[in-house]
C-alpha positions in Angstrom: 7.3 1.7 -17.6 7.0 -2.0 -18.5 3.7 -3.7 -17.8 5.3 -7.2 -17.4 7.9 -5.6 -14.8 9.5 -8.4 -12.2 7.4 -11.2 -13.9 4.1 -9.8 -12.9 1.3 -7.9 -15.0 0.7 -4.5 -14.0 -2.7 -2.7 -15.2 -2.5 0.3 -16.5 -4.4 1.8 -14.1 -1.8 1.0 -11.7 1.3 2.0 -14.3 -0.4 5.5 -14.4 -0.7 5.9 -10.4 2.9 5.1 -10.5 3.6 8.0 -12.6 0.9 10.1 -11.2 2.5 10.1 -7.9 5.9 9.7 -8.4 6.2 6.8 -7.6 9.1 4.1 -8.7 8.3 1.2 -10.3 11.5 -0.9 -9.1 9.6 0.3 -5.7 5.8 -0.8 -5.8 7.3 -4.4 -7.0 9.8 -4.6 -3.9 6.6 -3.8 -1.9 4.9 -6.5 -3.2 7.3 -9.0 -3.8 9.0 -8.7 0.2 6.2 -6.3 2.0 6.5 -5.5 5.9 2.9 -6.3 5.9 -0.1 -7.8 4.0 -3.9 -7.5 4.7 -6.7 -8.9 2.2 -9.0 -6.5 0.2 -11.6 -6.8 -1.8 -13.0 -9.4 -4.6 -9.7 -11.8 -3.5 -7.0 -8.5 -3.7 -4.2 -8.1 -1.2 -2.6 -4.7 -0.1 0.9 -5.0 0.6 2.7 -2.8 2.7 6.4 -1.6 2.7 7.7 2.1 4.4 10.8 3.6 2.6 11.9 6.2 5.2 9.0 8.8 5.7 6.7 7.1 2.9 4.6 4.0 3.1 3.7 2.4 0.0 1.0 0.2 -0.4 0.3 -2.2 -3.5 -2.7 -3.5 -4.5 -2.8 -7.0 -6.6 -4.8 -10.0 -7.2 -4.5 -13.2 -9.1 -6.2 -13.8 -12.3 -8.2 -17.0 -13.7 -4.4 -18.1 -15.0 -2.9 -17.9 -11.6 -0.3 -14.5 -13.0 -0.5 -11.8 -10.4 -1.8 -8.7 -11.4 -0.9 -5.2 -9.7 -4.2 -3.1 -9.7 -3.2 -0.3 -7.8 -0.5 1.5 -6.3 -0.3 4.7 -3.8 1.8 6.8 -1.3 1.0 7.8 2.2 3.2 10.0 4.9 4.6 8.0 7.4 4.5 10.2 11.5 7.2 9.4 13.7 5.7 11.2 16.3 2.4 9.7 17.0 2.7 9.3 20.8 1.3 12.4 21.6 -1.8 11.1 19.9 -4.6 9.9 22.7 -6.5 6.6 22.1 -10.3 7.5 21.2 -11.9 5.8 23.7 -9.6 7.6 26.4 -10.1 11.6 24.7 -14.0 9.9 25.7 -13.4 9.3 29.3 -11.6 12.4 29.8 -14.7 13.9 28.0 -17.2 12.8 30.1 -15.2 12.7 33.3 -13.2 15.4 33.4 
């Protein structure tokens, strides 16, 4: 793995979650570079989202003092197709207390 990969630094705490968990490389830096969705983290990171059939992977990065994006971290998570059944909280609640 190449810690300069697509023009961006990548730790080597992230480089070794990517081959911890089987995850492509060519993958986490599509999800960052064109993710489905973004949301800040902490101490000025961003987690960028992209799903790739049943997986959702999420990239953490950040810029440093230079300005050159660093990727931090990098993880997969199972992606359910079939949430519907699934009741909102505040509704299992009401049915709880009423019911």
């Amino acid at each position: 793995m190449d810690n300069h990969y697509g023009g961006v630094i990548w730790t080597n705490h992230a480089l070794e979650r990517l081959r911890d968990r089987g995850i492509k490389q060519g993958d986490a830096w599509a999800t960052w570079s064109s993710p489905q969705s973004s949301r800040k983290g902490n101490s000025g990171s961003w987690v960028y989202y992209r799903v790739y059939g049943s997986t959702r992977i999420e990239v953490v990065a950040k810029k440093n003092e230079k300005g050159e994006w660093l990727i931090l971290s990098v993880w997969s998570k199972p992606v359910y197709e079939n949430e519907k059944g699934r009741e909102s909280f505040w509704k299992s609640i009401f049915k709880k207390l009423f019911f």
